[in-house]
Every structure is written in C-alpha cells, then in structure tokens.
N, C-alpha and C positions, 0 to 999 in steps of 0.2 A: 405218774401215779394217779389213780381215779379209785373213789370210793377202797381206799385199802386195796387194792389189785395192783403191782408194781406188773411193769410191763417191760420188759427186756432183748433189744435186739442189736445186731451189731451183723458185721460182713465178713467172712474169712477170704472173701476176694470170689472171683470168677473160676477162677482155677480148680476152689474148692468144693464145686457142685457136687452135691449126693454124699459128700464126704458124713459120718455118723459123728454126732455130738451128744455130750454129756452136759447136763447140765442141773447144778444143784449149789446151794444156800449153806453159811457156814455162820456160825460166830467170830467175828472179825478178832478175835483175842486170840482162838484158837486156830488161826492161820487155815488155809483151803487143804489140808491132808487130811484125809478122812482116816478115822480109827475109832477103837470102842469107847474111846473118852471126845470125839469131836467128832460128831456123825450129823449129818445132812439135813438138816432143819426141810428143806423141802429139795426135790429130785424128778429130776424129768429126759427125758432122751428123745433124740429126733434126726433128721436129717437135713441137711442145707439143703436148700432150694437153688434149684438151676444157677441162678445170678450169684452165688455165695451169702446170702442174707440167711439168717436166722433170727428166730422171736418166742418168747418161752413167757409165759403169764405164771404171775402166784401170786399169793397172798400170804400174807404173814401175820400169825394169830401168836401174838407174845411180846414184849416186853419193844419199849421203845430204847433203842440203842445202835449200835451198829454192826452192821451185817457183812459179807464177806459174799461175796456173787460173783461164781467161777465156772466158767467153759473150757470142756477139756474136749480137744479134738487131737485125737493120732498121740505121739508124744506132747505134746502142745496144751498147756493152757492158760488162761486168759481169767484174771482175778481183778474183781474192781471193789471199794469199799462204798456199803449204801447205809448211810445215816436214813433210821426208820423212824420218822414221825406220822402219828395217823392221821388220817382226814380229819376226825369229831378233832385233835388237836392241834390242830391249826385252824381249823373253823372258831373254836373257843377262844384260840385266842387275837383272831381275827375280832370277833363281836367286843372283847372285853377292851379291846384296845381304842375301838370305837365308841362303846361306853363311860372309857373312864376320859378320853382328848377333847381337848377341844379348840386347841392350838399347836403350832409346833414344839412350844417350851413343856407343856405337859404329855405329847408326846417320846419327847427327850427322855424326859421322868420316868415314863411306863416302860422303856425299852430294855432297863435292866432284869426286869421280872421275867421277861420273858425269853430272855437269851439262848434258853435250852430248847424250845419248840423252832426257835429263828435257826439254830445252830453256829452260833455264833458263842466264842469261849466270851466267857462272862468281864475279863480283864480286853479284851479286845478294843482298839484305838479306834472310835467312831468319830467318820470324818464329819464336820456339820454341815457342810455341803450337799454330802450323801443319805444324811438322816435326814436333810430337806429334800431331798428327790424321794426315798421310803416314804415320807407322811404322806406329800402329794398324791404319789401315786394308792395307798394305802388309804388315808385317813379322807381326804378330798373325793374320791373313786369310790368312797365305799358300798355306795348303792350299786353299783358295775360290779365290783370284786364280789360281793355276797351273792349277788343272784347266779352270778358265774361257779361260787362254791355249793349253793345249793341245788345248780345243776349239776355239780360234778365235774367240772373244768376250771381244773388249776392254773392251768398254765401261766393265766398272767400273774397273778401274786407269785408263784413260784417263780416265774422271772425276775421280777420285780425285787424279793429276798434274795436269790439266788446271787443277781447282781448286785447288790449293796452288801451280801455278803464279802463275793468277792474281793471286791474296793477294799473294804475295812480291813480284811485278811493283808491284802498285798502294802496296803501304808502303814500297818500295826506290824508289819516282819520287818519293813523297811526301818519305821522306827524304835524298836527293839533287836537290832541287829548287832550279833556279837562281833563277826568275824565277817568279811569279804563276800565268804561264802554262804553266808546267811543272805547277803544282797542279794547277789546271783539266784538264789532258788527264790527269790520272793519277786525276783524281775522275771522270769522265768513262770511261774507261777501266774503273776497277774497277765502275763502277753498269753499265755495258756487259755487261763478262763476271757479274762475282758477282751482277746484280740485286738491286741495292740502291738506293731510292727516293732524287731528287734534286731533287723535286718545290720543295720548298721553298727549297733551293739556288738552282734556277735563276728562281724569280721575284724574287730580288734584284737592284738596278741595278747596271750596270757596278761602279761602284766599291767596290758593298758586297763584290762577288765578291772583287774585287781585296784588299779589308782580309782577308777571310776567308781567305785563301788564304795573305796573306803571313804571318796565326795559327799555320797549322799546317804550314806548310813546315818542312822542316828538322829535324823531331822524329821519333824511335822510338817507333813504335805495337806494343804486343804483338800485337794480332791487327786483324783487318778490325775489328770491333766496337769498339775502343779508338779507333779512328780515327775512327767515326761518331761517340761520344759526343762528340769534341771539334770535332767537325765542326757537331754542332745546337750545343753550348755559343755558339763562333765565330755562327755564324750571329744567335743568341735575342740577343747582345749589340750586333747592327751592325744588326739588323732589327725587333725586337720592340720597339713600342711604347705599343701597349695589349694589352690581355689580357682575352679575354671565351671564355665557354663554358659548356655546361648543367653543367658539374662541377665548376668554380670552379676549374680549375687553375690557377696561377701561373705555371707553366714550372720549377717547382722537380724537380718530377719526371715521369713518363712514364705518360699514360695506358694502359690495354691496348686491345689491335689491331695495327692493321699500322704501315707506318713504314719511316724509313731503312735499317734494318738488316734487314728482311724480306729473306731468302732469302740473306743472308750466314751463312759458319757459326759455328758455336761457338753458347751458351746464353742470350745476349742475344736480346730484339727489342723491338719497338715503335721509337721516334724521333719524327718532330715529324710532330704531322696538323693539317688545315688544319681539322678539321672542329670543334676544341675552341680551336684558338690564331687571332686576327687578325692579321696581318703586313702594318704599315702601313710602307712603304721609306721612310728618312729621306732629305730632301736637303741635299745638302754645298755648299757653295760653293766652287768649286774655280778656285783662284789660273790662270791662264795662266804655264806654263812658260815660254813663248817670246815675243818679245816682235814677232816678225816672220814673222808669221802672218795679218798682216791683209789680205793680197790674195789669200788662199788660202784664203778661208773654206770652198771644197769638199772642202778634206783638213784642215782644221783640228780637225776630232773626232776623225780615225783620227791623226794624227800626237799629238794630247796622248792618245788612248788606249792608243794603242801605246808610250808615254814612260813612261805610269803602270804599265803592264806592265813594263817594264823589256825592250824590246825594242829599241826607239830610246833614241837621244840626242842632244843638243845640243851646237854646236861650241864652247859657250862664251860667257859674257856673256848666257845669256839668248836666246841666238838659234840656231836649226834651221839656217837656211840652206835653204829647201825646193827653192828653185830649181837649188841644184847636181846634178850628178851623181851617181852612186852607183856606186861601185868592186864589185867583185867579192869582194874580201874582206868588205866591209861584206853584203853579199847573203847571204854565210856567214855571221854573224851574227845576222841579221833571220830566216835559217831556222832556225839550229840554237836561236835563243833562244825560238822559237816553237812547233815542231813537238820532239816526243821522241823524239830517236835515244839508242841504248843499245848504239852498237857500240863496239866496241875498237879503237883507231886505233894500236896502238902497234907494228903490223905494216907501217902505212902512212906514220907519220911518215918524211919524210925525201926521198917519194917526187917533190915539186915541188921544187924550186931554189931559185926566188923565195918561200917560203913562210918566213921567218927561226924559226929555233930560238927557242922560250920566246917568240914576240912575242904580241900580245893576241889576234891573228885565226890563229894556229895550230890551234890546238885545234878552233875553227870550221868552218875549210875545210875540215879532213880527218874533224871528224863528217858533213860533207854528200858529202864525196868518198867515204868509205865503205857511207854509205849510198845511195849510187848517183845523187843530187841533182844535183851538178854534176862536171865532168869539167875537164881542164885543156885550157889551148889548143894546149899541146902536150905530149910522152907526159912532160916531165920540167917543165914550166913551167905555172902553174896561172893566171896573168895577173894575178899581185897589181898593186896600182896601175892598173892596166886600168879606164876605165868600160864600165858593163854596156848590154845594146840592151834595147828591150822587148820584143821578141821571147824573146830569152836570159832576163832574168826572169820572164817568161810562164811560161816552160817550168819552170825549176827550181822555180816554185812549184806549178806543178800537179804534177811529180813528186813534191813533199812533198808536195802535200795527197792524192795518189792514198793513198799509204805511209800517210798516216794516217787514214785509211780513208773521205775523203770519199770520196762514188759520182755519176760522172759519165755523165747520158744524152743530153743535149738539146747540140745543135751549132750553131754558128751563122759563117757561112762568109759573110757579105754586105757586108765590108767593100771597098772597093773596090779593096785596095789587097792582097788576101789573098795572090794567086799572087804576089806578091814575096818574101813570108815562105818561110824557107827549110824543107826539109820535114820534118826533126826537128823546129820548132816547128810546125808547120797543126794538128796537132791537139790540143795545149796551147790553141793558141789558140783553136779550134773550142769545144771544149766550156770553157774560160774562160769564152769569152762565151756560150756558150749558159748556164750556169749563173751569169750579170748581174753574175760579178766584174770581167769587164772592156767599155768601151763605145767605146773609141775615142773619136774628134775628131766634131767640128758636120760637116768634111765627109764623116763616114763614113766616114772612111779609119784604120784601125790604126798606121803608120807602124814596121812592124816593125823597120828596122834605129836608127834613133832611139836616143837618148841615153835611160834611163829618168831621171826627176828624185828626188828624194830624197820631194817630196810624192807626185807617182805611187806612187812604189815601197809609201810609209806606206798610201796611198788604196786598194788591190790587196790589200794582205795584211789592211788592218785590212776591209774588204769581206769578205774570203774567212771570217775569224776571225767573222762575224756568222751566215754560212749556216750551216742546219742540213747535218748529213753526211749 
C-alpha cells in the first residue's frame, strides 16, 4: 500500500497467459458473491500477461475495516481478506507513539491504545521480547521510519508490525488453546507467516501430532524461538527412536545449519534436520472410544479422530450414536472447536433468544455468528435445538474453511439432484465436491435438504481437516 492505493498482484501460473480476469473488492462480512445487497466496492477486468502474472491497483474511499479481494478467472476464483488501514492512520499513529515514549516501559503503555490501527485483537498475548524488537525498530528508528512515511514507503514499519504481529498471534493461539487442533492451526499459521520449518512436525502420525500439541498448549512462550525449542523437545520424545548420523549426535544438542527456527527472529537457529536424525513413528494401539461404531466403519476413523481432537464427543456409556442428527448448536461447536476465531463476541451476546446465558453452546454460536459462519433463522432466534440439512452444513463449513484460508478452484455440479439445493449453498457445495470433501449417495444424488447424521457431519469435517489448503 502507498499513499491509500492498494496494489494487487498474484500469478495463475504460465499456463494461464491471455487467460481474461475479473477483478473486484467485497465487504469481507458479506462474502465474495456478488448480489443486489453485496455489490462491488470497486471492479476491474484485464488479461494475464504472457508469464501468468497479473496486477490490479485501487483505492479505497470508505470506512476502515475489512475488505474481501477476489479473482475470478474461468470457474475459479481466488479470495483473500485485506484489513484496511489508511496511510494518514498509521502515520498518526506512528508520530503519537513517538510523542508520548520515551522508553520501552512507556512504550509497553501506549501499545493498548493503539491495537486497532497495529491490527492486533486488543486481548492479544504480547511477548516482551517482541515488543522490544517493535520499540527498537519503531521508537529508536524513528527519524528512518517517518521520512520513509512521508515519502510514501511503508514497507519497513509494515514489516516490522506485520512481523510482531505475527509472533503475538501465533504464542497468544498457542497459549489460549482449547483443543489440539487449535495448536495445530496456530503452528501452522506462524510457519505460514514467520517461515519456520515444520518439516519434521508434519511427518509425524496423527496421534503423535495430537500428543505434541496437547505438550505445549496452554504455556507462555517468551518469543517464537522458546516455542520452537519446545516444540523439537515434544516432538524427539513422541517420535525419535533410533539415532544415526555422520556426527554422532544424540539429539542432545543442535547441529549447525538450517532448521525449525530458520527465518524466525530473535538469535537462535538451527532445529531438527532430517539429514543427521532418523525419525522412526512409533505405533500406539488405540483403545475404540465408542463402542457403536461397527456399521460405520466409513466414518469410523474421522469420528475417533476427531474424538481424540477433542472436537466431538459421546453421548455417554461408550457410545456416539452416529446415526442421530446433529443440532445447530452442536455444528457451532464442531466449528469453533476446529477452526480459530479470535473475535470478540461480547457485543453480540444476547443477540439470539433461544441461545441460554452461560449454557455450554453459548460461547460457540456466537464465535461462528461473528465470525460470519452461521446466521440465525431468524433476526433474533438462532434455531438452537433445530436439526441441521446438509446442505446448511455444507455451507458453514466451507465458509470456515474459506476464513481459514483453504483455496477453492475446481467445481463440481453433477449431482443429480443439485438445482434443488437452494442458492446460497450451489456453491459451497460446487466446490466441496470439486475439492473430494464431499461425494454424495451410490445414486448420485446430494440430498440437500436431508437431515445431516452425526457420522456424515464427523466424515466431512475430519475429510476437509486431511486436505492440504
């Protein structure tokens, strides 16, 4: 971004030279479908350049919030979410931060006020490490960072935030972690932004993830670097069972080279390389939670997988019940325990009827109501006790998986049964099934208004939870 002009460019590959693109600006609430109630903040069209590169300029005259920026080529397109802050608003608050420091503990001070231009959720876990690398670079620099904004070149301070956002994000999911899978998307997440190796991470089995994850939930990391050391420790202890290498290491200490912590900051590096350690996966034998599961053996791994997440549970005695239905409350559950929202819902409590103060599924609903997931059935009633269609789960879980940042291209509309499906889900369920999470019936038919079943529902999310993004 420069002087308010966001600058937009991206590559549909080589392949896709000359290919015609669309391109147009949404309100991130109201999702990238364009209609007479969510229409095009701004709109542009063009063609890829030989190499597959494309680049689209605008600017945006309106409200600081968040934006919805999507490319549609062919059936295809390409949605990313752009938190809009203006230049004069981070300039300001660049000057006043400088104004009011004059150390790093009055730094510390000032850093709450400003949370909404930093983009950073106001309850967010700041590591003090990282808010000494922010002042540094920020409050020490400042004569460097203001001429650079008064010229019109952000880049460094928008590094500079962009990266201690990151940090803060990924040790604040880490230590407010409910469930497994909350680790996993927040280890996931910081190897995403901070590029840091998870090589070794991820060729562990299901459950090793799962031990490792339930290790380090819940703990205060001082910096990114504190959180990788106990990340290889977790790891060398669930997965290391022999040890071979031309340098006879043990796993006691760190060879030099690259590793986990390559390209995180602060003065560590190295981490676990595969080219000095053997990582033999051990196997568990793993008790059956349930004990009525045996004519569902096609959802029987996503339902004890998703169990040992701590995503589902049992009705008791031992038993799932897979055949039953699945309520709407429970759907808010199975996403918010899944997927990571990090909104603030205490604007919206209160806003359903049916939704009981302080009850178990409270909290759930309205992380997915705010974060734009599911809607109520009507403006004040959310359908607690209500079972849900498959169609309706369809949908909410591709809106979550949109939100977290799976990318959806390939569509597949050949069920026989599709123009029944009503038209806020067609295209949930178009690219669902083009991307093999969901397959429908023997006769080809989806059955969109359908009752979803509790194994369905298990079998769909623990699917989606396998693709890569």
């Amino acid at each position: 971004m420069e002087n308010n002009v966001i600058k937009v460019s991206g590559n549909l590959g080589a392949g896709e030279n000359n290919r015609y693109v669309v391109f147009y600006v949404t309100n991130f609430e109201n999702g990238y479908i364009l209609s007479e109630s969510n229409q095009a903040l701004h709109f542009d069209e063009g063609v890829v350049q030989p190499d597959g590169k494309f680049e689209f300029d605008f600017q945006i005259i309106g409200l600081e919030k968040q934006y919805l920026i999507n490319v549609k080529y062919g059936n295809s397109i390409i949605s990313k979410p752009f938190q809009y802050k203006s230049f004069e608003s981070v300039k300001a608050m660049i000057n006043e931060v400088i104004d009011k420091t004059t150390d790093i503990d009055s730094f510390i001070a000032e850093i709450p006020a400003y949370t909404d231009v930093l983009g950073i959720n106001d309850d967010i876990y700041l590591s003090s490490r990282a808010l000494g690398r922010l002042y540094t670079n920020i409050v020490e620099n400042r004569d460097k960072i203001s001429n650079e904004f008064l010229a019109g070149k952000a880049d460094k301070l928008e590094s500079t935030i962009i990266n201690f956002k990151y940090e803060t994000q990924t040790l604040n999911e880490i230590k407010n972690a409910v469930t497994t899978a909350d680790v996993d998307s927040a280890l996931n997440f910081g190897a995403q932004n901070l590029k840091f190796n998870l090589d070794a991470y991820n060729q562990l089995s299901f459950e090793q993830k799962a031990e490792v994850c339930s290790a380090i939930a819940q703990k205060e990391y001082g910096d990114i670097n504190a959180l990788l050391d106990a990340l290889e420790r977790e790891i060398k202890k669930v997965s290391m069972s022999t040890v071979s290498g031309s340098n006879g290491n043990n796993g006691g200490g760190r060879p030099s080279g690259g590793g986990i912590a390559g390209g995180a900051s602060g003065s560590n590096s190295g981490g676990i390389y595969g080219n000095t350690t053997e990582y033999v996966p051990t196997v568990e034998e793993i008790k059956d939670p349930f004990v009525d599961l045996e004519e569902y053996a096609w959802a029987k791994e996503a339902i004890v997988g998703l169990y040992k997440l701590g995503i589902v549970s049992g009705v008791g005695d031992g038993y799932f019940e897979p055949q039953n239905m699945v309520k709407r409350e429970e759907v808010a559950k199975m996403i918010a325990k899944t997927f990571l929202f990090s909104e603030n819902i205490e604007d919206s409590l209160g806003v359903f009827h049916d939704v009981e103060n302080a009850s178990w599924y409270e909290n759930y609903v309205y992380l997915c109501y705010k974060s734009g997931i599911v809607n109520g059935v009507t403006q004040n009633m959310f359908g607690t006790g209500e079972n849900i269609t498959r169609q309706d789960f369809t949908t909410m879980l591709f809106r979550a998986a949109f939100q977290d940042g799976y990318s959806f291209t390939n569509q597949r509309t050949d069920f026989i049964d599709y123009d029944q499906c009503d038209d806020y889900a067609k295209d949930a369920i178009a690219y669902m099934a083009g991307m093999g999470i969901i397959n429908g019936y023997v006769d080809k038919s989806f059955a969109p208004n359908a009752l979803i079943t509790r194994a369905e529902a298990a079998k769909m999310l623990y699917t989606l939870l396998e693709v890569e993004k």
